[in-house]
C-alpha positions as a printed Julia matrix, in Angstrom:
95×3 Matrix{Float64}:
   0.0    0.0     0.0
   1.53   3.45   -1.23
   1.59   6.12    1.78
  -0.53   9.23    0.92
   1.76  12.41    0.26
   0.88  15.6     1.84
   1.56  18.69    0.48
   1.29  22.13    2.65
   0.4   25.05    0.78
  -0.76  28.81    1.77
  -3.25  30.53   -0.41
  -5.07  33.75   -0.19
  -8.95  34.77   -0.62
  -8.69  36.51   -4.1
  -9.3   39.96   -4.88
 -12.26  40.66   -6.71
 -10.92  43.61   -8.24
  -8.55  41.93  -10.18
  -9.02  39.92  -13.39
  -7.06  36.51  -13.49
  -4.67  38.29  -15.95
  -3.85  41.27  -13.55
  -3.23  37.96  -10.83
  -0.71  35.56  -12.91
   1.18  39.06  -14.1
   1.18  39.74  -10.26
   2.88  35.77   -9.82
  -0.35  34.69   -8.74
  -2.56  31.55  -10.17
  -6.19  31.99   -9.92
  -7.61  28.96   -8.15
 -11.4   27.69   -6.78
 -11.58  25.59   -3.73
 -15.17  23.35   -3.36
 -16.96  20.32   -2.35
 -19.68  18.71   -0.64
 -21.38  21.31    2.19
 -19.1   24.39    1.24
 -19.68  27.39   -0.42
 -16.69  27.48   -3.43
 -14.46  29.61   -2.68
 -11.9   32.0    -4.88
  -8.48  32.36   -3.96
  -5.55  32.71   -5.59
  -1.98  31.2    -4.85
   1.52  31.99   -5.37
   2.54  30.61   -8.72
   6.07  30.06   -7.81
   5.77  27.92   -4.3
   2.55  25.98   -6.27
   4.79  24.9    -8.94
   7.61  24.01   -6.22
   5.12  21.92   -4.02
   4.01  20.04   -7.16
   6.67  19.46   -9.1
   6.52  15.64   -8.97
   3.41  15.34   -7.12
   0.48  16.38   -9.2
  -1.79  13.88   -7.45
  -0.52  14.21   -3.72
  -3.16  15.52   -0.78
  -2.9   18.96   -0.38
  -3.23  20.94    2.89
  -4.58  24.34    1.92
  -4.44  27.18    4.17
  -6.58  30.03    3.77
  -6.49  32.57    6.26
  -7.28  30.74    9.35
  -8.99  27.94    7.29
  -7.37  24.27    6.41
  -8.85  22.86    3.7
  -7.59  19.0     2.94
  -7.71  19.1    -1.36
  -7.0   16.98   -4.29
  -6.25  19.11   -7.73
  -9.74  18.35   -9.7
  -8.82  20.33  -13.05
  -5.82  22.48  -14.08
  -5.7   24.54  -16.95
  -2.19  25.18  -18.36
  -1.12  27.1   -21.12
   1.03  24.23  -23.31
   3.29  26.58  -25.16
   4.81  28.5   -21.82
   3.86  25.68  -19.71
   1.92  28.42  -17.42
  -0.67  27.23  -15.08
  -3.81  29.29  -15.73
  -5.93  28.1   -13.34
  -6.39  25.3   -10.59
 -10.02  24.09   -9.57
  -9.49  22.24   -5.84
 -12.14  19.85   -4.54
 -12.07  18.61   -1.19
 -10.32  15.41   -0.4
């Protein structure tokens, strides 16, 4: 039996003044956190320390913090932009 990995990462709730291009100029990735019994929320992480937490782990547990929030989330759908190999945007869903 393969041992779960656990990834810790810190997002922020996004700013809804900003479009998602204003955010990944800013070296943010726009991402959506949901699942059963939540509202879904926007936040947006640091595309930098996203990219280093992943890096070989694409399907590892991740332990989101938000604020003063934990969320426990699996990476549902990410868009990426093939030709830069830019993530666009992540969609989270609770583990």
């Amino acid at each position: 039996m393969a041992e779960t990995t656990i990834i810790k990462l810190n997002a922020q709730e996004r700013e809804a003044d900003k479009n998602p291009r204003q955010l990944r100029a800013a070296g943010f990735v726009p991402a959506t956190v949901y699942g059963k019994g939540m509202e879904s929320k926007n936040i947006q992480v640091n595309a930098h320390e996203f990219e280093m937490a992943t890096r070989n782990e694409r399907e590892a547990t991740i332990e989101l913090t938000v604020g003063k929030e934990k969320f426990n989330v699996v990476i549902q759908e990410m868009q990426i932009n093939y030709s830069t190999n830019q993530v666009l945007n992540i969609e989270f869903k609770l583990a």
